[in-house]
C-alpha positions in Angstrom: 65.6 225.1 90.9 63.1 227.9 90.6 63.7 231.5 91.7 62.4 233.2 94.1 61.8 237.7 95.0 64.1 236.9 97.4 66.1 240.3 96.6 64.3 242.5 99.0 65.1 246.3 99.6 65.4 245.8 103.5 68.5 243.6 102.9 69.9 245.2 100.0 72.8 246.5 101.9 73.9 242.9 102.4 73.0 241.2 98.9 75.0 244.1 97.6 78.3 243.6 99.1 77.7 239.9 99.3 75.6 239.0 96.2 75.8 234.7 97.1 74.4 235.0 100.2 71.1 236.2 99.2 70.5 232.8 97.7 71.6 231.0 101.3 69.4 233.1 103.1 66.8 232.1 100.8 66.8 228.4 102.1 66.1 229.0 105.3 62.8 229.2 106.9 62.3 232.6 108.8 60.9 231.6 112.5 60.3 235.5 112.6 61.2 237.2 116.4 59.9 239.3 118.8 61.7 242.3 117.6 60.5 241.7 113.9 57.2 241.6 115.5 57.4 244.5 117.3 58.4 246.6 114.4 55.5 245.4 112.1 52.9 246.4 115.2 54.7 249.9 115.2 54.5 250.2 111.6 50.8 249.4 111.5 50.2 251.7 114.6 51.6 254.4 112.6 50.3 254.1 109.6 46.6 254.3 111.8 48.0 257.6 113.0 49.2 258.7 109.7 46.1 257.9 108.1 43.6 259.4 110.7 45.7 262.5 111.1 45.2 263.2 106.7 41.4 262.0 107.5 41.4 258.7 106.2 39.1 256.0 107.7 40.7 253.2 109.2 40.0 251.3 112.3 42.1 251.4 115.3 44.6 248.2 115.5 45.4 248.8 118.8 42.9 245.9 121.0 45.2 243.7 117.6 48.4 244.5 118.7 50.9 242.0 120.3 53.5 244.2 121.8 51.3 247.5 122.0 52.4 249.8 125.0 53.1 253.3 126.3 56.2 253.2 124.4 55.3 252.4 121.2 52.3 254.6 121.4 54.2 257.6 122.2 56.9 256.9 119.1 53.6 256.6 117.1 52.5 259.9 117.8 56.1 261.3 117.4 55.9 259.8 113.7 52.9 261.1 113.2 54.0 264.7 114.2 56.9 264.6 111.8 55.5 263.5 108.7 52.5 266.0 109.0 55.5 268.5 109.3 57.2 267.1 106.3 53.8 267.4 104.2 53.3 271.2 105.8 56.7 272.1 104.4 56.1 270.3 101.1 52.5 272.2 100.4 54.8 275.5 101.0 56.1 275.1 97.8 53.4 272.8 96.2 50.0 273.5 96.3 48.8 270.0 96.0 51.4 267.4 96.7 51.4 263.7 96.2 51.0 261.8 99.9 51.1 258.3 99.8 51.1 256.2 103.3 52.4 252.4 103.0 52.9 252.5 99.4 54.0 248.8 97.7 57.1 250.4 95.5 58.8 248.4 92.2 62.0 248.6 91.9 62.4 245.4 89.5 63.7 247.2 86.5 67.3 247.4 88.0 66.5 244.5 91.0 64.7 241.1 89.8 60.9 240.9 91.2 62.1 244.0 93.7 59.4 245.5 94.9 58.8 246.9 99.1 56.7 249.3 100.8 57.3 252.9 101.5 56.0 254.2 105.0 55.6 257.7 103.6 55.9 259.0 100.5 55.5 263.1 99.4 55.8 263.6 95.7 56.0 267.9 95.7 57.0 269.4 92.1 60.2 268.0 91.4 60.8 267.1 95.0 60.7 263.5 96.4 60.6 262.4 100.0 60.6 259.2 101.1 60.2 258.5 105.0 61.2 255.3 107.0 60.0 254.6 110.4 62.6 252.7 112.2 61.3 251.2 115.4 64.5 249.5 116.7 66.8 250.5 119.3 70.1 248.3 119.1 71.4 249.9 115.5 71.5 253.6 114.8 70.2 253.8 110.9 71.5 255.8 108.9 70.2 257.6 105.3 73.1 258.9 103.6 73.5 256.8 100.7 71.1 254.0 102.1 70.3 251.6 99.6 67.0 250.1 101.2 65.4 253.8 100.8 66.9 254.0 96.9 65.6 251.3 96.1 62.4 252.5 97.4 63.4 256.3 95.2 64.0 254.4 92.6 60.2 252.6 92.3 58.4 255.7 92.9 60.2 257.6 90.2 59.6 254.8 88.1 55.9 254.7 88.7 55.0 258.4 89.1 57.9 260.0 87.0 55.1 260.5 84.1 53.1 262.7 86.2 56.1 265.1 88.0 59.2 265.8 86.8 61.5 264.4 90.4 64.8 266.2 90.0 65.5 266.2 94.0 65.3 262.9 95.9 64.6 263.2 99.5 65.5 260.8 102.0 64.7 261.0 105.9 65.5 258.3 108.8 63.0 258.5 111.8 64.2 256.3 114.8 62.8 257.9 117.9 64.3 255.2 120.3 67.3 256.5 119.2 66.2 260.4 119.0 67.2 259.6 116.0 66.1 261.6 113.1 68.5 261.1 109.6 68.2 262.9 106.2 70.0 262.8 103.0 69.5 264.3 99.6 70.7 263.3 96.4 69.5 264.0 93.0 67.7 261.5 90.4 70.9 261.7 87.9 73.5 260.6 90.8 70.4 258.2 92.1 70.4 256.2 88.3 73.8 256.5 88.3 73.9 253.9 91.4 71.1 252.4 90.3 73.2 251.4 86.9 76.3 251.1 88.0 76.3 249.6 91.4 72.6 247.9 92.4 71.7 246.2 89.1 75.1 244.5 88.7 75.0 243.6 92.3 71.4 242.1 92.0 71.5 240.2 88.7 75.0 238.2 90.4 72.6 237.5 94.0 69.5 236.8 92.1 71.4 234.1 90.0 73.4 233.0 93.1 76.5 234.1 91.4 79.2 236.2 92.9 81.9 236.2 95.4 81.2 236.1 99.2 82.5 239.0 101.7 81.8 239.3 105.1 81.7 243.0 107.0 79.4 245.1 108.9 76.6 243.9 106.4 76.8 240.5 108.2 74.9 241.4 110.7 71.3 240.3 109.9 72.4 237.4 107.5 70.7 234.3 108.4 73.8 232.2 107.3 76.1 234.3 109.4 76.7 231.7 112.1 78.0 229.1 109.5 79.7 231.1 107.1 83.1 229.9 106.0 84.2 233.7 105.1 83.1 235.1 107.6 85.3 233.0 109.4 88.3 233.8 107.8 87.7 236.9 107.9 87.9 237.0 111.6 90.2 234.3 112.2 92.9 236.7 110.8 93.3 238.2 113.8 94.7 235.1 115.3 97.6 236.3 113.8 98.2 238.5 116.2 98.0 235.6 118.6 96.2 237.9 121.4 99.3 239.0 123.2 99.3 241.6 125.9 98.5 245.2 124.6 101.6 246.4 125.6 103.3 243.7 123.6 102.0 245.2 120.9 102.8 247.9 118.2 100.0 250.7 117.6 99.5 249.3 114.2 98.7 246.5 115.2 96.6 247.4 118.0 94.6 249.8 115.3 93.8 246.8 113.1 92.6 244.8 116.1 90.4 247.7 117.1 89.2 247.9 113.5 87.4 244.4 113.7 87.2 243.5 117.3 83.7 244.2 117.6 82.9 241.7 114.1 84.7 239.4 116.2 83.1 239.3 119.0 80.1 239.6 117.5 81.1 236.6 115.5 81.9 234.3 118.0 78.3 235.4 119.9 77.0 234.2 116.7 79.0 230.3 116.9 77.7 230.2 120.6 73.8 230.6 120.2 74.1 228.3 116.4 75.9 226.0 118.4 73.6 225.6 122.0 70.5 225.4 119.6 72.4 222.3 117.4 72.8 220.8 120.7 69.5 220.9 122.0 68.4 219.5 118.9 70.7 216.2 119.5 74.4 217.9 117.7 77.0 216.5 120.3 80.9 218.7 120.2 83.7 217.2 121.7 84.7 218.6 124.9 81.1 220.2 125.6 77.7 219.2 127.2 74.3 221.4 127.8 73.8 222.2 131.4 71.0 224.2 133.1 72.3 227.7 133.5 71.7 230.3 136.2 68.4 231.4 137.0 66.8 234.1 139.6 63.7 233.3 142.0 60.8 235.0 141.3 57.2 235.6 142.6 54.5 233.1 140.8 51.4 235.5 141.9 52.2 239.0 142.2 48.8 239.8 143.5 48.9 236.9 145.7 51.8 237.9 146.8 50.8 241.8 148.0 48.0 240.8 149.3 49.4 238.5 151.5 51.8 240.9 152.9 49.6 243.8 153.5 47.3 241.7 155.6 50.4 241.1 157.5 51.1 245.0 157.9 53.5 245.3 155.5 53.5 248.0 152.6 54.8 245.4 149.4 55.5 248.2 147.3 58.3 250.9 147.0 57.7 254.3 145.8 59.6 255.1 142.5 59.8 258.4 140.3 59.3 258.2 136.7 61.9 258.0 134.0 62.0 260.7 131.5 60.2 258.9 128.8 57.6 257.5 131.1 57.2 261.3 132.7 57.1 262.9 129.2 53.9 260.2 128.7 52.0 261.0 131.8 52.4 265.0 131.2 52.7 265.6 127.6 55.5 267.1 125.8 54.7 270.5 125.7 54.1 270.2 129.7 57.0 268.4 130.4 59.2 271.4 129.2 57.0 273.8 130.9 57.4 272.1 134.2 60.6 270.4 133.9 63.3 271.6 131.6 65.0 273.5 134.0 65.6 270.2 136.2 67.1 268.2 133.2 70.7 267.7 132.8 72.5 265.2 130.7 75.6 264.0 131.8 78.8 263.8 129.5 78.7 260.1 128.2 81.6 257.6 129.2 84.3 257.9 126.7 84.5 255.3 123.8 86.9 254.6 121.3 85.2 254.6 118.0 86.3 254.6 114.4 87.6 258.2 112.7 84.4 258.2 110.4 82.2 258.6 113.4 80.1 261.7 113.6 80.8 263.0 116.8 83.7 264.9 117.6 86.3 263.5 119.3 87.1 264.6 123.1 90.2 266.1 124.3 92.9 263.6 125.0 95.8 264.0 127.2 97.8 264.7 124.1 95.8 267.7 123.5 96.0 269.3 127.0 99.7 269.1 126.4 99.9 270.6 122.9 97.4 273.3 124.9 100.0 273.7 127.3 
């Protein structure tokens, strides 16, 4: 069977803890989705920004865009504003520095035909930054110790290390749906020392198809995740616990629940959309049938629609203020705290229980009011 550069830095953090399934995910055919292809019009909107902010020429992609809107356009321009800050900084202590916008990176001296592309990359002295744009909303990323961006360090020190001597590796996170913005340093010995130690191993086992399964957070994106026997087990164990009443429970127990509750659920999200699309093609389960399921009426003409009203006398619209984001758009930043910051508040957030190596601290419990007390 011939092999394929299927050991791409954007899954890494899977193929790493799980170096089999990289071969799975391999076989099947990638139907792509509309949040894939939202991304990839946000990354080519930005690098037009990018590039037309350092005075490149490049044609506007906009008219080319699927998913192009206010949104996007504003996280654009965001993007834009932070890495010309990043390369202001970096020309405060280099003169010159290396910027390089979209750059195809190899990494295949410690990953097998590895190779990806940088969204931003500012080679200062002995500095190295590497920027990702991250254009999602549903998972907060992260750049300590993520291995999609060394992976990326890792091929531009390899291709530019002749020309700079990199000591200090730079890596930043920007995720402005999530007002997210994430950096991490780390330095090229402790970089190789991963590299050696931890990726290579990891990619020569997935590359081969070798290796032992494990399911975790890491599942998320796999494209086998619906069907995979471990991650089955792994979240079958909590039938163990055979789902009795909380209060029937120790806290021990309850704690390991909590610990994988939301792989579970998650899980078993996972067996119900496989499932409805086997059956639709023709898979029949005991016990279960496909059914039409609850829809909402909706106008077929929405101009047809006011118009007909407002001949009748009627006003067919209602009068709404703008959200935040949309009334940051329409004025401006700079504006928008000029007119407005004094009539912002944010309210405290609804309390969550979240694992101990969360970042944010942890609210006062009724425990603590008493040891207060």
């Amino acid at each position: 069977m011939p092999k394929h550069a299927y050991l791409s830095a954007s899954s890494s953090h899977r193929w790493i803890e799980c170096p089999p399934s990289a071969k799975l995910c391999a076989q099947i055919v990638d139907n792509g989705s509309t949040y894939a292809q939202q991304g990839t019009d946000a990354h080519t909107l930005c690098e037009y920004k990018v590039q037309k902010a350092l005075g490149k020429p490049i044609n506007d992609p906009t008219e080319n865009l699927t998913y192009f809107d206010t949104e996007m356009d504003t996280c654009a321009d965001q993007y834009c504003a932070y890495v010309c800050e990043q390369i202001e900084e970096a020309k405060q202590y280099c003169a010159d520095p290396l910027i390089l916008i979209e750059e195809k990176l190899d990494f295949s001296k410690w990953v097998p035909e590895g190779f990806g592309t940088g969204d931003c990359v500012i080679i200062a002295d002995d500095v190295l930054h590497i920027i990702d744009f991250k254009y999602g909303l549903g998972v907060l990323v992260e750049a300590e110790r993520n291995p999609q961006m060394m992976c990326y360090a890792l091929g531009a020190i390899d291709q530019y290390e002749y020309l700079y001597d990199i000591r200090t590796i730079r890596l930043s996170i920007f995720q402005p749906r999530r007002d997210n913005v994430s950096i991490f340093e780390i330095s090229k010995e402790d970089l190789f020392e991963w590299a050696e130690k931890a990726l290579k191993p990891a990619a020569t086992l997935a590359y081969n198809g070798e290796g032992e399964f494990s399911a975790g957070v890491h599942c998320q994106f796999c494209k086998v995740k619906a069907t995979c026997r471990k991650r089955a087990e792994y979240n079958l164990e909590l039938a163990k616990y055979d789902f009795e009443m909380p209060a029937m429970l120790e806290e021990v127990e309850i704690a390991a629940i909590l610990t994988r509750i939301d792989d579970l659920v998650a899980w078993a999200n996972d067996i119900k959309d496989f499932a409805l699309q086997q059956a639709l093609s023709g898979t029949e389960y005991e016990g279960f049938k496909v059914v039409e399921g609850k829809s909402n009426r909706r106008y077929t003409d929405d101009a047809v629609v006011a118009s007909t009203v407002e001949a009748a006398g009627y006003d067919p619209y209602e009068k709404k203020l703008l959200g935040i984001t949309a009334m940051t758009s329409l004025l401006g930043k700079k504006k928008f705290e000029e007119l407005l910051s004094a009539y912002i508040t944010k309210p405290q957030g609804k309390p969550t229980l979240v694992p101990a190596s969360d970042k944010r601290p942890a609210l006062n419990t009724a425990k603590d009011d008493f040891k207060e007390n």
